[in-house]
GUKE-661658 format. One line per 5 residues: number of its first residue (from 1); for each residue x, y, z of C-alpha. Coordinates in Angstrom, 2 decimals, padded with zeros to 5 digits. Layout:
NUM) X,Y,Z | ...
END
This chain:
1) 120.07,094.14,090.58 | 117.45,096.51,092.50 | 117.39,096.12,096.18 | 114.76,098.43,098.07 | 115.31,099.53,101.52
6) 112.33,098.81,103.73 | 112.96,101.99,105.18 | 113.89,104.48,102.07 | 117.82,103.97,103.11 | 120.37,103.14,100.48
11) 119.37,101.98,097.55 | 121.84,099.70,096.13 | 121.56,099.26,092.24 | 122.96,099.16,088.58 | 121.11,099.71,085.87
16) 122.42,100.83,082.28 | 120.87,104.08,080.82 | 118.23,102.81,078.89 | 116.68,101.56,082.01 | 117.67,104.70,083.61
21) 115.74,106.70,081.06 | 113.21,103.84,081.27 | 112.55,104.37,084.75 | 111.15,108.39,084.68 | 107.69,108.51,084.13
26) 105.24,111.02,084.02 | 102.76,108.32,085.93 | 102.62,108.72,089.45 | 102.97,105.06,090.06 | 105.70,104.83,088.03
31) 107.30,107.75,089.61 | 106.80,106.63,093.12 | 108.28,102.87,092.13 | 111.50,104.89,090.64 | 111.71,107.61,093.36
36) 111.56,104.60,096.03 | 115.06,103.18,094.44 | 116.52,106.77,094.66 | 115.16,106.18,098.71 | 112.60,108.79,098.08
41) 109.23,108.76,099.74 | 107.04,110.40,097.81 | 103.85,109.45,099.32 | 104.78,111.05,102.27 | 104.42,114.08,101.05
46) 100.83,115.36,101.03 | 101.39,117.50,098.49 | 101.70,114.97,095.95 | 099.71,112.66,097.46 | 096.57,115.04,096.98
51) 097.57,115.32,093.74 | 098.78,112.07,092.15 | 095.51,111.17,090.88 | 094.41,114.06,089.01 | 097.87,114.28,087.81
56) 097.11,110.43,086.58 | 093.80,111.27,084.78 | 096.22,114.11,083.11 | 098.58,111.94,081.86 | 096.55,109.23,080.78
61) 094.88,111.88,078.36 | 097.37,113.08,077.10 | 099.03,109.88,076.18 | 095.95,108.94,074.89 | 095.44,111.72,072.53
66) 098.82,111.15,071.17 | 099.16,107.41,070.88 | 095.58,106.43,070.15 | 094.17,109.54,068.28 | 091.84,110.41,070.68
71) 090.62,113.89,070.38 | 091.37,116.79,073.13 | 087.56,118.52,073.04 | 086.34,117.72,076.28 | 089.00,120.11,077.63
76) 088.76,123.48,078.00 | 091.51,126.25,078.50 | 089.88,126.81,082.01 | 091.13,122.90,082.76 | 094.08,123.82,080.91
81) 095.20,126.46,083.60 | 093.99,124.65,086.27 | 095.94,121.77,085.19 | 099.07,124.11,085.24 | 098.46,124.82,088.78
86) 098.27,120.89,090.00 | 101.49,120.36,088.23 | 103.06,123.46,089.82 | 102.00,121.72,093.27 | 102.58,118.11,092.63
91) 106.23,118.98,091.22 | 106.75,120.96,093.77 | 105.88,118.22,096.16 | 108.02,115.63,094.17 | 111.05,118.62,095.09
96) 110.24,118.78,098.73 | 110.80,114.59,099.15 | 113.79,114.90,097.37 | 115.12,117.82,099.59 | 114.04,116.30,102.60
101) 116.00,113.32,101.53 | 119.02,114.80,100.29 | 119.26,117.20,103.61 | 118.79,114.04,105.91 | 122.14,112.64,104.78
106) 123.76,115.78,105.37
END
């Protein structure tokens, strides 16, 4: 059973691994529904908030191109590397929640 803490406390939960694995998404809204059981916030944190939905749009595309043959020419190497940079940011965002988390226990 999943039980949420209003307030990102303790998250109280089993799950066996192939929910576990289940659970990590590249989707933002996937990853803020899993990070919330783990009593992460990850909304709080501008950094991936300003970046969730580009990061989306990303993802969507890409498991688009793979699962449904759609083609990749719309994108150029310019979005490419600017792409690279978002990531960069947003990951480093989704690090930052999980620091401030993990320190605030200490």
């Amino acid at each position: 059973k999943k039980k949420i803490s209003e307030d990102f406390g303790d998250a109280n939960f089993i799950i066996d691994s192939k929910e576990f694995q289940e659970g990590f998404s590249a989707k933002p809204d996937k990853s803020i529904e899993w990070f919330r059981y783990l009593g992460v916030n990850l909304e709080a944190n501008e950094s991936f908030r300003e970046r969730k939905d580009v990061v989306g749009t990303v993802v969507q595309k890409r498991n688009d191109i793979v699962h449904r043959n759609d083609d990749a020419s719309e994108i150029s190497f310019g979005d490419v590397s600017t792409y690279i940079e978002v990531f960069i940011e947003y990951l480093c965002g989704i690090e930052y929640a999980v620091q401030q988390r993990t320190c605030k226990d200490m």
